[in-house]
Every structure is written in structure tokens, then in C-alpha cells.
C-alpha distance (Angstrom), angle and dihedral (degrees) to the residues before:
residue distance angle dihedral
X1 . . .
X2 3.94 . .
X3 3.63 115.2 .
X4 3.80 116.0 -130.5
X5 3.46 116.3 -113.7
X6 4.09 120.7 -145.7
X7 3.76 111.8 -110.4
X8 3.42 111.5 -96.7
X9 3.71 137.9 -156.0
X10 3.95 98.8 -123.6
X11 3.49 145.3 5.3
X12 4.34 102.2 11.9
X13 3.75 115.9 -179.2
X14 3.89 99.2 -92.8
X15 3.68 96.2 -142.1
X16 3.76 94.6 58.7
X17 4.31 115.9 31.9
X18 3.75 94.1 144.1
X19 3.89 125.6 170.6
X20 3.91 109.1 -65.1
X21 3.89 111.4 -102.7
X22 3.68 120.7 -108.5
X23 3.63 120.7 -70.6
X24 3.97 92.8 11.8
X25 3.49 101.5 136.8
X26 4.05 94.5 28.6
X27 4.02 73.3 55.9
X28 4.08 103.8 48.2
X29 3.78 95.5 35.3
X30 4.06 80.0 68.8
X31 3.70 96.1 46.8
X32 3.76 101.7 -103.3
X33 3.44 138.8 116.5
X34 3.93 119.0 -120.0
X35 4.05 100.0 -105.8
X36 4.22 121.2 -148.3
X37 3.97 132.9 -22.5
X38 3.85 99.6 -156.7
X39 3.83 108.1 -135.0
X40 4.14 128.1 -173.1
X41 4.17 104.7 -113.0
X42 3.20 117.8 -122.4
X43 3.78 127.0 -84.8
X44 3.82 143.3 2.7
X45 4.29 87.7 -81.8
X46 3.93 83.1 55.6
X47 3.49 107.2 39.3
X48 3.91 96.0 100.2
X49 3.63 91.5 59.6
X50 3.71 123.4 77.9
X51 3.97 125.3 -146.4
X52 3.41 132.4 -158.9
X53 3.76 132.2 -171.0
X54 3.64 125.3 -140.4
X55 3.88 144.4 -178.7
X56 4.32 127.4 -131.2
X57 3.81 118.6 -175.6
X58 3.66 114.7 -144.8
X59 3.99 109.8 -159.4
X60 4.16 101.5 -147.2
X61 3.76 108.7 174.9
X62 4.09 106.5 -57.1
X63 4.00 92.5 -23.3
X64 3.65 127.4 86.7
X65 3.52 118.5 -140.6
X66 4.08 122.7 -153.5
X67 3.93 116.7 -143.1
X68 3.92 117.8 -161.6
X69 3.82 104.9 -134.5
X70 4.01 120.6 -166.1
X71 3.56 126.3 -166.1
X72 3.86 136.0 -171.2
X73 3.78 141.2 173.3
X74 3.78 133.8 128.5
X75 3.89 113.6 -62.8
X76 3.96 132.8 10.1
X77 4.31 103.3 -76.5
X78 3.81 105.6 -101.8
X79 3.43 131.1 -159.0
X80 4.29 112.9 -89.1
X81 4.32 92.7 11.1
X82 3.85 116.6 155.8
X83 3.97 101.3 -100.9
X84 3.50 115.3 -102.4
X85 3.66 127.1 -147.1
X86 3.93 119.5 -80.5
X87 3.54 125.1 -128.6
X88 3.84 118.7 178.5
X89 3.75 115.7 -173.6
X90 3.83 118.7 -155.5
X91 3.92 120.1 -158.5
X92 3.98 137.4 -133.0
X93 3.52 135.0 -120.5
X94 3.98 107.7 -83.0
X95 3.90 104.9 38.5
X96 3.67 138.2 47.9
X97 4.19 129.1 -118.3
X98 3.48 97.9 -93.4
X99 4.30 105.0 43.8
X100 4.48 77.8 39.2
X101 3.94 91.6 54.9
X102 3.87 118.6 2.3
X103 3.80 102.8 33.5
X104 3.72 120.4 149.5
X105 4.28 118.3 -135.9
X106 3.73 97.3 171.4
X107 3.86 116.4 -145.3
X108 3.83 83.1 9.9
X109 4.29 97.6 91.0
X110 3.59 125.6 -119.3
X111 3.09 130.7 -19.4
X112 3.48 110.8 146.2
X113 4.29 104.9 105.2
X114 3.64 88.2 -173.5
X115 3.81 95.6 55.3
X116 3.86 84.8 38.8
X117 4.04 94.2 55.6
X118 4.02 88.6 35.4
X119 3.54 90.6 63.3
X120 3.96 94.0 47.4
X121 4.12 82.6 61.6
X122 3.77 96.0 -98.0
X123 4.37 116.3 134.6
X124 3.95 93.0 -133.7
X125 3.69 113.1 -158.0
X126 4.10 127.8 -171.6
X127 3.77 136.8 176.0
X128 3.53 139.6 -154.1
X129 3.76 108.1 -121.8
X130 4.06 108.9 -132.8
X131 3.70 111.0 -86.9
X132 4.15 88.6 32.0
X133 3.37 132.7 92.6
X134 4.17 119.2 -34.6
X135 3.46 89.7 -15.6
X136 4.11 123.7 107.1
X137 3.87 122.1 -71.6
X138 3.16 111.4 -139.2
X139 4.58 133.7 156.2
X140 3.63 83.4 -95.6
X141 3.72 117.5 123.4
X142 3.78 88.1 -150.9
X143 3.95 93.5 -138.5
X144 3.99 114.6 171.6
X145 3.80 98.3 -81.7
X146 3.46 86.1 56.7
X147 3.70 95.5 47.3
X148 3.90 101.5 48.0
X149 3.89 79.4 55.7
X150 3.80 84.3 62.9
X151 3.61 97.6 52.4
X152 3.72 88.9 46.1
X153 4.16 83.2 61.3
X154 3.83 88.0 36.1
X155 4.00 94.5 55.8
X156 3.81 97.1 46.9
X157 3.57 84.8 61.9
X158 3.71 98.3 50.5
X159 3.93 92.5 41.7
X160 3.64 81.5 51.8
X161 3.67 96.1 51.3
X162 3.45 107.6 36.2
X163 4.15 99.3 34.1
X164 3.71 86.9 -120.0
X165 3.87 123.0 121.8
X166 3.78 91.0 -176.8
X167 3.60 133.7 51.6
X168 4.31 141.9 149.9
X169 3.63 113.5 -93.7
X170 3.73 124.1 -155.5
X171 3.83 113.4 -163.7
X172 4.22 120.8 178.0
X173 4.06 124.0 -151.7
X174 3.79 105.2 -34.5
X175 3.98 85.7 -1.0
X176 3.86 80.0 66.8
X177 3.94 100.5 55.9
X178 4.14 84.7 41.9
X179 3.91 87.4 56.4
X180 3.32 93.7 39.6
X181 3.75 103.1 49.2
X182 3.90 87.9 40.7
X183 3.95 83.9 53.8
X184 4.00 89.5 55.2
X185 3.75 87.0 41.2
X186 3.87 94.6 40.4
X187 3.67 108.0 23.7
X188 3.78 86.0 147.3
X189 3.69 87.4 77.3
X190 3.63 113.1 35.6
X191 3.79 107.9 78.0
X192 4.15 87.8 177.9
X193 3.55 126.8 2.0
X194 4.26 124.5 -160.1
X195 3.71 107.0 -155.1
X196 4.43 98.9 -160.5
X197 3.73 118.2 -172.2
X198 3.92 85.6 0.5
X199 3.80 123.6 171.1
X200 3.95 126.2 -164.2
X201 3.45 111.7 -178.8
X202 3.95 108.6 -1.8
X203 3.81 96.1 -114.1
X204 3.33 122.5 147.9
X205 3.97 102.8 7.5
X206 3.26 125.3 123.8
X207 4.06 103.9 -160.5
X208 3.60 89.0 56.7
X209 3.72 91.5 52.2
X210 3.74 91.1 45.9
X211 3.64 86.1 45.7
X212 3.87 92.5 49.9
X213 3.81 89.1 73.4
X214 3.98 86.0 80.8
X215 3.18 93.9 47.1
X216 3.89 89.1 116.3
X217 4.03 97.0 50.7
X218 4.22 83.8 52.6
X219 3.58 84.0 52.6
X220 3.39 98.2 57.8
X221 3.63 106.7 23.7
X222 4.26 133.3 59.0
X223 3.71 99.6 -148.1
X224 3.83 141.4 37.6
X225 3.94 138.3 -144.2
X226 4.70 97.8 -95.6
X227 3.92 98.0 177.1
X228 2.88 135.7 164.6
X229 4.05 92.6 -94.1
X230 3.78 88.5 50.6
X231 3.60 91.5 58.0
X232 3.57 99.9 49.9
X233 4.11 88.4 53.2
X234 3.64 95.6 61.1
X235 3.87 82.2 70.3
X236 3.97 94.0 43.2
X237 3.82 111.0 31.9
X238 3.82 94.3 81.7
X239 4.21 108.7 24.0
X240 3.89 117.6 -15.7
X241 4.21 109.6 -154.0
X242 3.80 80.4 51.8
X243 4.02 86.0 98.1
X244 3.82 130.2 30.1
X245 3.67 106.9 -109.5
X246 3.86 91.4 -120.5
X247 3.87 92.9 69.5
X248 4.20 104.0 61.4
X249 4.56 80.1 48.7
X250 3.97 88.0 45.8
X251 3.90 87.8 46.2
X252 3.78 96.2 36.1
X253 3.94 90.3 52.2
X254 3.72 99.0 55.6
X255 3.78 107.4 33.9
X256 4.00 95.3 46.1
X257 4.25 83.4 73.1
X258 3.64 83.5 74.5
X259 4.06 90.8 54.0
X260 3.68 142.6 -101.6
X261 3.51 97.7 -80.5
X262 4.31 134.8 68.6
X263 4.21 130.4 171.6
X264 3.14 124.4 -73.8
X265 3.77 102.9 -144.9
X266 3.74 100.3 96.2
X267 4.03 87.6 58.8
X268 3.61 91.7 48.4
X269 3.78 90.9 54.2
X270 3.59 93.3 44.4
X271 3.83 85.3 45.4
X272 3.42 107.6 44.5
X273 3.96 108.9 1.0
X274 4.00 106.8 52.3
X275 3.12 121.6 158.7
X276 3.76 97.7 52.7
X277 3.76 83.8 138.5
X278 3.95 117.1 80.2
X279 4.16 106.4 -170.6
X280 3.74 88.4 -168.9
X281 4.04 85.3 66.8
X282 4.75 96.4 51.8
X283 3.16 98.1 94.3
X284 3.70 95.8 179.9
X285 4.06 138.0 68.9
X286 3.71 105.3 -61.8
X287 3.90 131.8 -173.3
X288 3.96 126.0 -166.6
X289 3.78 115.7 -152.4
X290 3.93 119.6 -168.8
X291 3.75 129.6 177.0
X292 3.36 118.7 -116.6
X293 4.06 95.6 -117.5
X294 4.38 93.1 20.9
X295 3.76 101.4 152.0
X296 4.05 96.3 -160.1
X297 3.97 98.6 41.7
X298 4.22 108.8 69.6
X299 3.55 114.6 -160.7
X300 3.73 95.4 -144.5
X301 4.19 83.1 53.7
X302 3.92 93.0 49.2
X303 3.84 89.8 51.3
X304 3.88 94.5 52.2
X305 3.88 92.7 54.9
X306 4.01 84.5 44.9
X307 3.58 98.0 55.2
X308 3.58 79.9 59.1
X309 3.46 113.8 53.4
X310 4.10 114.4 102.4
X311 3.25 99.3 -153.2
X312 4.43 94.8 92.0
X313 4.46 84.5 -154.8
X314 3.50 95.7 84.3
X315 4.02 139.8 117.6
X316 3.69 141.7 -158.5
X317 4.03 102.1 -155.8
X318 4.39 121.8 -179.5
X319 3.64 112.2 -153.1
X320 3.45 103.7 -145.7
X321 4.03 119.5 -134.4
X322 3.73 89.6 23.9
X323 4.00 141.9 123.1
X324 3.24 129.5 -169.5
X325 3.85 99.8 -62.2
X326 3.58 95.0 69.3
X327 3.93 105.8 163.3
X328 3.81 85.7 53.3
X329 4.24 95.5 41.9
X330 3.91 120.7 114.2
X331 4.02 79.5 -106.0
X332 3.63 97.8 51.9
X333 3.57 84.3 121.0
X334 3.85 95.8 71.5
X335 3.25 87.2 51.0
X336 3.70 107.2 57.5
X337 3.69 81.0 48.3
X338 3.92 97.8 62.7
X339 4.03 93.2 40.2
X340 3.98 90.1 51.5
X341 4.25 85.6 38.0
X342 3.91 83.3 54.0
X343 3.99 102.4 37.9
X344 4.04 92.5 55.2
X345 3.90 97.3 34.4
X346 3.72 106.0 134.9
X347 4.29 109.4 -105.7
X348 3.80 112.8 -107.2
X349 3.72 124.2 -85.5
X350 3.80 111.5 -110.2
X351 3.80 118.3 -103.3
């Protein structure tokens, strides 16, 4: 199920314009932003974990740009609850929130992380990065810049909503140099930040070199060709058996409603731009995650930004019998274990 998406005044998503929600206008006349529609998740495996759907407004010169938010954790929010943890989980360059963190492979397992972390009592929050999914399309070629100004919009809301003005972020491939510029921008908010399938400078990887050879067609255009084909290689170009077969259909299936086509300014940064990440500016607990076999994230690059980092609580981790889709990789599992391993580790006793 679609969420609707509140009329807006320029640039809406043309693949979803649905009737505004109740109370919209009533609701932007006064200056706010219309808040959550509550919605059952889908199927029996999910049915103990609520969702809600929620709006952030992105100010970008004289346009106003609409980000789908998503939220799950165990129960409906009510009204004087303990606070739970936060997660907030930032996407990559070729897929959306939802098919990135929530997607359904029936018969296949789990491989929803945000149901996952929901049920180990964490609030997990995602976003739809402009140009992606739900969220407002726009000439933009959504490059990093522009998406740490979406989180920016993205974790107002969730303070807002959850009381909390700092949380752990978790941010995959270009999701990773979002969350981590945002946490060098932000570092207010991010109480611990994952950086998955993360790259710092470029060296040493071989599907950004290959990729490099477009560098001028990134240059010079805002979106890329995102079929179906060029779905199914993010599980194959660096070690296929990493992923069961089902997931790339499962993922293919429900991103390609949103078109064939996504930006192209998270390649050209990766491309051209790298580093965009400084490790001397995180402040806070970090942990770097690499697949085994991940063609884009070098180990020897990873460990250079990790030598850096001044925070002393911080880990390098390998998940074995991975690529570079880790939180959809037969070993997922291990995975989710570190992150949650990392998020509730006790702080360090003073010296």
C-alpha cells in the first residue's frame, strides 16, 4: 500500500499525486507539516509491528520538497511511554527506503531490518531521499549535499515525534557518506552512526573505477537508466550465491513502480568527489561494516578513515559471505547482530 502524499504546490512525484490527507491545508496554512497516518504492515510475519507514515519538508531555494518518512517499532506511540531507542536508516543510490529496509521476499525469511530492530525495542525511522521512492521529484540530482539536507528535515521530524534530539543512524553505500556527512554536519543528533558498504576515498575499488568511465554522462545528466537488469547486478557484479535469487525479483518488483530511472549525483560524488567524508570531523561512536566480497568498499580504504576517527569506541567488522548488499546477503543475520551488539554496548568507563 502507497502512502498518500499531501498536495503540493510544485514538483509532486508523478507516479503517486493521491487525494490530500485530511486536514492538509487546515494543517499548512498554520505552518506545520501533516504528522503520521497509522497503517496495518503487511503480512502475518509483520503483524506485531506497527507502521506509521510521515511527511518532512525540505526548503531548496523557492521549491518545497516532500520527503516520505516511515516508522516502525512494537506498539502504536502513546502518550507518556518510556522512550525507546532510535534508529534512523539512510538509503543508497539505486533503491528507495522501503525495498532498502522493509522489503517483503515471501517464503524467502526476513528481510525486513526495520521489523528486525523494531522487535528488539528500537523506534526505526527511514526516509525517502528526494527523487526516490514517494518522496518529491524534482530537477535535482540529489547528490550528498543535497541529501544530508534531507536528513536534516528528516530528523526534526523524528526529534519531534519521539522527544528525542539524538539518535543512532545507520546509512549503507552512498546512504553511508549521507549519514556520515550529516553526522559531521549534525553531530548534535547522531548519538552512534554505522557506516555499511562505506567508501572514503575511492582507493582501491574496482566498481567505482569501472564506474568512473561515465563519469562524463553523470556530469551532464540528473538521472540514470535503474532496470530491472541493473538491479539484479548489484547482487552479481562482485560474488553471486551471496543473495538468494528471490531477493533482486522481490526488490525489482516493487521499486520499478517508481520508474526505470534514479539521480545520478551520488555516482558523481563517488566518481569524481570522494572524500566528502572527513573522519577527523564524527565525533561520535562509529562502526564500519564491509562485505566480505563488496566490490566498492576497500578494506585498506575503510582502515585509513578508521585510524582516524577520535572517538577511541569504534569498530571495523567483515561480514563474512557478503557483497556489497549486506542487509539483504544470505548472512544478513550476522550483521544485524553486530549493529544491535554495537548500538547497546555499554559507554566506556572514565579513565
Amino acid at each position: 500500500m502507497r502512502p498518500s502524499r499531501p498536495e503540493e504546490a510544485a514538483d509532486p512525484a508523478p507516479l503517486s499525486r493521491r487525494a490530500a490527507m485530511a486536514g492538509t491545508a487546515a494543517a499548512l496554512a498554520g505552518g506545520t507539516v501533516p504528522a503520521a497516518r497509522a497503517e496495518p504492515s503487511p503480512g502475518q510475519a509483520d503483524s506485531d509491528v506497527w507502521m506509521g507514515r510521515y511527511w518532512a519538508v525540505k526548503q531548496a531555494g523557492d521549491k518545497r520538497v516532500w520527503l516520505a518518512m516511515y516508522r516502525r517499532r512494537l506498539g502504536a506511540p502513546a502518550p507518556g511511554e518510556a522512550p525507546r531507542p532510535v534508529l534512523f536508516l539512510v538509503h543508497g543510490s539505486s533503491n528507495s527506503a522501503l525495498t532498502s529496509f522493509d522489503l517483503s521476499v515471501p517464503g524467502h525469511g526476513e528481510y525486513s531490518m526495520m521489523a528486525v530492530f523494531a522487535r528488539l525495542g528500537y523506534d526505526v525511522w527511514t526516509l525517502d531521499h528526494e527523487n526516490y521512492g514517494e518522496s518529491s521529484r524534482t530537477d535535482s540530482n540529489s547528490d550528498i549535499a543535497s541529501g544530508v539536507e534531507d536528513l536534516k528535515a528528516g530528523a526534526d521530524v523524528v526529534a519531534r515525534e519521539t522527544g528525542q534530539a539524538s539518535f543512532h543512524m545507520l546509512g549503507e553505500s552512498s546512504g553511508a557518506l549521507r549519514a556520515g556527512a550529516f553526522a559531521m554536519a549534525r553531530p548534535d543528533r547522531v548519538a552512534r552512526l554505522v557506516l555499511e558498504a562505506f567508501t572514503y576515498t575511492g582507493q582501491g575499488s574496482p566498481t567505482l573505477a569501472d564506474r568512473a568511465k561515465q563519469l562524463d554522462y553523470y556530469r551532464t545528466h540528473n538521472r540514470r537508466l535503474r532496470d530491472r537488469a541493473m538491479i539484479e547486478s548489484i547482487f552479481t557484479r562482485d560474488r553471486p550465491g551471496t543473495t538468494d535469487p528471490a531477493v533482486p525479483e522481490a526488490l525489482a518488483d516493487a521499486e520499478l513502480v517508481y520508474g526505470d530511472t534514479v539521480p545520478t549525483g551520488t555516482y558523481l560524488d563517488m566518481t569524481a568527489n570522494l572524500p566528502v567524508v572527513d573522519p577527523k570531523r564524527v565525533t561520535c561512536p562509529v562502526m564500519l561494516v564491509k562485505g566480505e566480497y563488496d566490490g566498492i568498499s576497500s578494506l585498506d580504504d575503510l582502515y585509513a578513515f578508521f585510524k582516524q576517527l577520535p572517538n577511541g569506541n569504534r569498530q571495523l567488522v567483515i561480514i563474512a559471505g557478503a557483497a556489497h548488499a549486506i542487509t539483504l546477503a544470505k548472512t544478513r543475520a550476522a550483521f544485524w547482530h553486530a549493529v544491535n551488539a554495537f548500538l547497546t554496548m555499554p559507554a566506556p568507563a572514565e579513565a
